[in-house]
C-alpha positions in Angstrom: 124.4 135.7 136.7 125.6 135.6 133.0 123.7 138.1 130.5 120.7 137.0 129.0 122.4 136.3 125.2 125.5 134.2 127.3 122.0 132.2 128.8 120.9 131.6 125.5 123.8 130.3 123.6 124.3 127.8 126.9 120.3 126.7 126.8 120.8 126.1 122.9 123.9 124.4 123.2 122.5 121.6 126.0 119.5 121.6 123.3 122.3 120.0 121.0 123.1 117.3 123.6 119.3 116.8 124.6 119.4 118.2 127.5 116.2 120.6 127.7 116.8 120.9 132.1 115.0 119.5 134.6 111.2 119.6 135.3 110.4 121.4 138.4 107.3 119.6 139.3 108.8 116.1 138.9 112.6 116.4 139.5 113.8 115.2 136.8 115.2 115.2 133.8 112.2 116.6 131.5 113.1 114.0 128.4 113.5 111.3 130.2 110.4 111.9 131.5 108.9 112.6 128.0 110.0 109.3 127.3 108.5 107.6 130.0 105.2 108.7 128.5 105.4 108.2 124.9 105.2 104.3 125.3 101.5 105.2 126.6 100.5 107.9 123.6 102.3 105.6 120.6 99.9 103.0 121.9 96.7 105.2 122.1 97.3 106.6 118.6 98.5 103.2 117.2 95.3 102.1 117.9 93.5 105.0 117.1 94.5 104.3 113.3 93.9 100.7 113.2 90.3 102.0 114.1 90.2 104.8 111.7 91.4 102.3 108.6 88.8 99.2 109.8 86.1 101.6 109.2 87.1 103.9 106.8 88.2 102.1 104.1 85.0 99.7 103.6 82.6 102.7 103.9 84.5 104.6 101.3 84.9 102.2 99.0 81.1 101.2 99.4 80.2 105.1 99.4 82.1 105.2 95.8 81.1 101.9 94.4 77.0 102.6 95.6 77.0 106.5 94.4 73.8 108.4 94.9 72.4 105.5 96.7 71.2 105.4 99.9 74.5 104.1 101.3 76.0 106.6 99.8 74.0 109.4 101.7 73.8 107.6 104.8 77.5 107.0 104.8 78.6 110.7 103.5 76.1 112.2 106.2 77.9 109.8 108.9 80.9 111.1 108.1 80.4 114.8 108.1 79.2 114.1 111.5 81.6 112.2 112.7 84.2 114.8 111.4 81.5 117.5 113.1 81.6 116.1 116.6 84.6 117.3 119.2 86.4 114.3 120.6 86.3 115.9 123.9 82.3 115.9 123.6 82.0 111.8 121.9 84.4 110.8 124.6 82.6 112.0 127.5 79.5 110.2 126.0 81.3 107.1 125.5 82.1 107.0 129.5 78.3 107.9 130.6 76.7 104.9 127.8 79.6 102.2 127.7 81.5 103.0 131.1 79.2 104.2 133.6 75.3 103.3 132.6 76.2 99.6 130.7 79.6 99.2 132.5 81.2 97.6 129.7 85.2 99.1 130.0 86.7 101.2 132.5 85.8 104.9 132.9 90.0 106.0 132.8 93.3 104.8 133.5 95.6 102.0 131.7 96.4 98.5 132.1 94.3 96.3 130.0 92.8 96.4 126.9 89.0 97.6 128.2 91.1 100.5 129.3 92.1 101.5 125.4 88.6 100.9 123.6 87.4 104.2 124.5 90.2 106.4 124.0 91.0 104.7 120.9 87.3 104.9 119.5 87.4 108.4 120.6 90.3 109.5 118.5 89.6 107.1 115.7 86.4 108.3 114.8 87.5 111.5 113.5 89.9 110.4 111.6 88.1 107.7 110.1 85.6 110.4 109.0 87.8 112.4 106.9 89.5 109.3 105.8 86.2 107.9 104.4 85.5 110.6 102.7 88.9 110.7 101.1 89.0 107.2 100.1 85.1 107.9 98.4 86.6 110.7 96.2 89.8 109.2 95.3 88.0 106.0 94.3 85.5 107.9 92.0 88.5 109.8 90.6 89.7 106.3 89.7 86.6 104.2 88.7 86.2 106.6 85.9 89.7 106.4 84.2 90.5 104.3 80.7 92.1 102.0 82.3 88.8 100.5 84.5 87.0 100.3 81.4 89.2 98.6 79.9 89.4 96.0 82.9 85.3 95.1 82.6 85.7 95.4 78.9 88.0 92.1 79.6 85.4 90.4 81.7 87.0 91.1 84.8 84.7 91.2 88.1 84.1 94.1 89.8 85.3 92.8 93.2 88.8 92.6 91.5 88.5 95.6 89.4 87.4 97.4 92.6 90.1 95.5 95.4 93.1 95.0 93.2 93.1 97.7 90.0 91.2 100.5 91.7 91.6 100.6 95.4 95.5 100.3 95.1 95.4 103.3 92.8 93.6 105.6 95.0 95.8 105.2 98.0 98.0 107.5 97.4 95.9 110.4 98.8 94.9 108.4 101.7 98.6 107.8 102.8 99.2 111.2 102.5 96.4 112.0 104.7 97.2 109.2 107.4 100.9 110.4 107.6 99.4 113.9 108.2 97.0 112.4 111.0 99.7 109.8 112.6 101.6 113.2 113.4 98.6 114.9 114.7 97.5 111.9 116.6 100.8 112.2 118.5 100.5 115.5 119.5 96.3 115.6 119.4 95.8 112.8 122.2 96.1 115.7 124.9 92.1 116.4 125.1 91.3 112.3 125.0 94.2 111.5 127.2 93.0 114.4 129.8 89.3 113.0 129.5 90.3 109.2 130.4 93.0 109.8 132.8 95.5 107.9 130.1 98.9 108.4 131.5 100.4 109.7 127.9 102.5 112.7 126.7 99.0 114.2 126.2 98.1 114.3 129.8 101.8 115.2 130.6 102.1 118.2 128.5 98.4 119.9 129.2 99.7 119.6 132.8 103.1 121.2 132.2 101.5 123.9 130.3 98.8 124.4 133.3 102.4 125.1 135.8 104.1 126.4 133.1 106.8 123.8 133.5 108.8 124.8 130.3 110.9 122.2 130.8 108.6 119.6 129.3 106.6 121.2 127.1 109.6 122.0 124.9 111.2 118.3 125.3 107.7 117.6 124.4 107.2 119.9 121.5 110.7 118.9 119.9 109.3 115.2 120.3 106.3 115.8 118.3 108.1 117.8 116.0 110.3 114.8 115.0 107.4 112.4 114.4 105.8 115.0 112.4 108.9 114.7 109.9 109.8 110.9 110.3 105.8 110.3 109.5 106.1 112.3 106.1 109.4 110.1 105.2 107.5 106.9 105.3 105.0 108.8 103.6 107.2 109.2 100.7 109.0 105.9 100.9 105.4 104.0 100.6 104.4 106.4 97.9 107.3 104.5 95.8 105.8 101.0 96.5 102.4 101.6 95.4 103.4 103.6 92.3 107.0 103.0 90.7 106.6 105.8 88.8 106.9 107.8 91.2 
């Protein structure tokens, strides 16, 4: 019965304390319950990167150390479609060849690790496509500075020149781009973890928004929101360990 602003500063001021109310659907208190499901989407999107890295960063430092080969176009087309396909589209393909026609891991749900393959696959292979293509770039940039030259004018071979001088120096880019893509793997699992049933945030919030359970999807937005900023901090804290000067 208090008016609308009275409302307002009260909602903002159990905001302070975390309180964000209770969801109607589950009866309960909405972060806790936001909590509950993070466990489940950290894991997805942990893995999700590790996938993303294994094959990014040998196909773009191939892609830049082979340019204008064959590898080179095969890899840069691969990529451009991996970056082209939805990851509601490749996921659904991944449960009718590896779940359903070869039976090879679980069509949903969680438990073991057959349940994680796909999901993680699914999400991992966009990012690794925009992350090769990064890595290619930045290593170019870098193969053609002074200071390469100088290394094979020393005698130095090219699998050091390439893994030790090089590779280090054109990572800065592609942490910037994995912070950016750790954040939106947080709050981008929604349309994989609806596909394979993975009890995550993802699933949590597409169904809160579905019965407009406010509820959580704020606790849920605010949640994202602060691993969008606490991914750009390591971000800049790694920055200074590759590059002092910085």
């Amino acid at each position: 019965n208090d008016p609308i602003m009275v409302q307002y500063f009260n909602y903002l001021g159990d905001l302070v304390t975390g309180d964000f109310g209770d969801s109607f659907r589950y009866n309960t208190d909405a972060l806790n319950l936001i909590f509950e499901r993070l466990p489940a989407t950290l894991e997805l999107a942990v893995a999700a990167m590790i996938v993303a890295i294994i094959i990014s960063v040998p196909l773009g430092i191939l892609s830049a150390v082979k340019r204008n080969s064959f590898f080179d176009l095969f890899i840069t087309g691969g990529a451009v479609l991996g970056k082209a396909m939805p990851n509601f589209w490749l996921g659904i393909m991944l449960i009718l060849l590896l779940s359903v026609t070869f039976q090879f891991f679980p069509v949903s749900g969680r438990g073991t690790l057959g349940h994680l393959v796909l999901p993680a696959l699914t999400l991992g292979t966009g990012i690794a496509a925009e992350m090769t293509r990064l890595i290619r770039s930045s290593m170019l940039e870098i193969l053609g500075q002074d200071f390469i030259r100088t290394a094979r004018s020393k005698g130095l071979g090219e699998a050091i020149i390439v893994n030790k001088h090089a590779f280090r120096n054109a990572l800065i880019p592609v942490v910037t781009i994995m912070a950016l893509q750790t954040s939106t793997l947080i709050g981008g699992t929604l349309i994989t973890e609806t596909v394979f049933a993975w009890p995550g945030l993802g699933q949590l919030l597409v169904q809160s928004v579905n019965l407009r359970d406010m509820a959580v999807v704020q606790a849920a937005t605010f949640i994202i929101a602060i691993f969008v900023i606490l991914s750009n901090l390591i971000a800049d804290l790694v920055y200074g360990l590759l590059d002092p000067r910085i």
